[in-house]
C-alpha positions as CSV (number, residue, x, y, z in Angstrom):
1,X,0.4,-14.9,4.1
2,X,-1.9,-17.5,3.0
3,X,-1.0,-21.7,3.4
4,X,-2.0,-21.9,-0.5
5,X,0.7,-21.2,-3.0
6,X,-0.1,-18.6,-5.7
7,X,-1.0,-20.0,-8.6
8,X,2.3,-19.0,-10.8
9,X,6.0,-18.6,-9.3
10,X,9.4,-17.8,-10.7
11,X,12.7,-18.2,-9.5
12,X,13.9,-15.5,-11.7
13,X,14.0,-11.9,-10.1
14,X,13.7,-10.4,-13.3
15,X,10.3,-11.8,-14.0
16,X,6.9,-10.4,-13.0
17,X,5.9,-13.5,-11.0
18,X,9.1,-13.6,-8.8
19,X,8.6,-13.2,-4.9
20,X,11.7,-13.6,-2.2
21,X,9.3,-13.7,0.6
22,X,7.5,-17.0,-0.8
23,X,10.5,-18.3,-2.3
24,X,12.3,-18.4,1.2
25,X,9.5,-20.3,2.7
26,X,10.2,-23.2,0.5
27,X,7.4,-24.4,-2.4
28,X,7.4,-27.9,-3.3
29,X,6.0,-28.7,-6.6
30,X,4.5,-32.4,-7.8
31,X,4.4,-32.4,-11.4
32,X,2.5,-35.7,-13.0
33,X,2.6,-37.5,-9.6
34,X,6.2,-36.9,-9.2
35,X,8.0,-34.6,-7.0
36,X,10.3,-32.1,-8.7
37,X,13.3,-30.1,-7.2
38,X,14.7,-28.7,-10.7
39,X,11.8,-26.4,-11.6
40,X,12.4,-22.6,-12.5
41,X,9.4,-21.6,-13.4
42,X,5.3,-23.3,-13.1
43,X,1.3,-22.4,-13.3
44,X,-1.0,-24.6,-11.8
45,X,-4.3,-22.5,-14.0
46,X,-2.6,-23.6,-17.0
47,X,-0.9,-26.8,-16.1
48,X,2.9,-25.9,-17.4
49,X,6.3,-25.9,-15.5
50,X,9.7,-24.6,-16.8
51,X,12.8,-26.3,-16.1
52,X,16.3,-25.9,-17.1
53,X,17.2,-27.6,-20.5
54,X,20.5,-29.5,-19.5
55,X,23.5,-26.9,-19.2
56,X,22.6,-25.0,-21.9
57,X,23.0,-21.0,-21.7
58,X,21.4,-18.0,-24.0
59,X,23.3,-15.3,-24.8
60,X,23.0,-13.3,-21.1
61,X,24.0,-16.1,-19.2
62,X,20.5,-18.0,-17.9
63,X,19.9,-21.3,-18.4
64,X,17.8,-22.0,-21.1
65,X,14.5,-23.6,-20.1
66,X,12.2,-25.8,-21.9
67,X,7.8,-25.9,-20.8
68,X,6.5,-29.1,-20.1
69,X,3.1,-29.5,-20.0
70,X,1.2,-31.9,-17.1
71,X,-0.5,-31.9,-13.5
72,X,0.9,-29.5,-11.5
73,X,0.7,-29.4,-7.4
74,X,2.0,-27.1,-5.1
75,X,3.0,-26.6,-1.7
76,X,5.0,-24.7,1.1
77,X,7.5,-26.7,3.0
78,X,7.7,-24.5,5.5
79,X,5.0,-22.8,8.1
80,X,3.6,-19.6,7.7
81,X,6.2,-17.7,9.9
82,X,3.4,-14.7,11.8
């Protein structure tokens, strides 16, 4: 594994972007200066994260999420385990 984050991430196992391996490790994310701990979703490329939109549910159950558009940093919180 690398010590830079890929550039998009998803908690979500039914999306494309989801990994287990790098979720587990921990990624911290900065989003306009300010550390976030509620995000679901984010690309640092395109500068967007997704994060859950109060308690609010679609139809299948997931929380619905809203994009917000800023800076976005990333990070692993924990070392590279080899």
């Amino acid at each position: 594994m690398t010590e830079t984050p890929p550039d998009r991430l998803s908690n979500d196992p039914r999306s494309p972007h989801y990994d287990a391996a790098l979720l587990e490790r921990g990624i911290g994310i900065r989003f306009k200066g300010v550390e976030r701990r509620d995000v679901e979703e984010y690309c640092i490329s395109e500068g967007w994260i997704r994060v859950a939109a109060g308690k609010a549910l679609d139809r299948r159950g997931q929380p619905l999420t809203i994009k917000l558009k800023g800076e976005v940093e990333a990070w692993f919180k924990l070392p590279d385990a080899e």
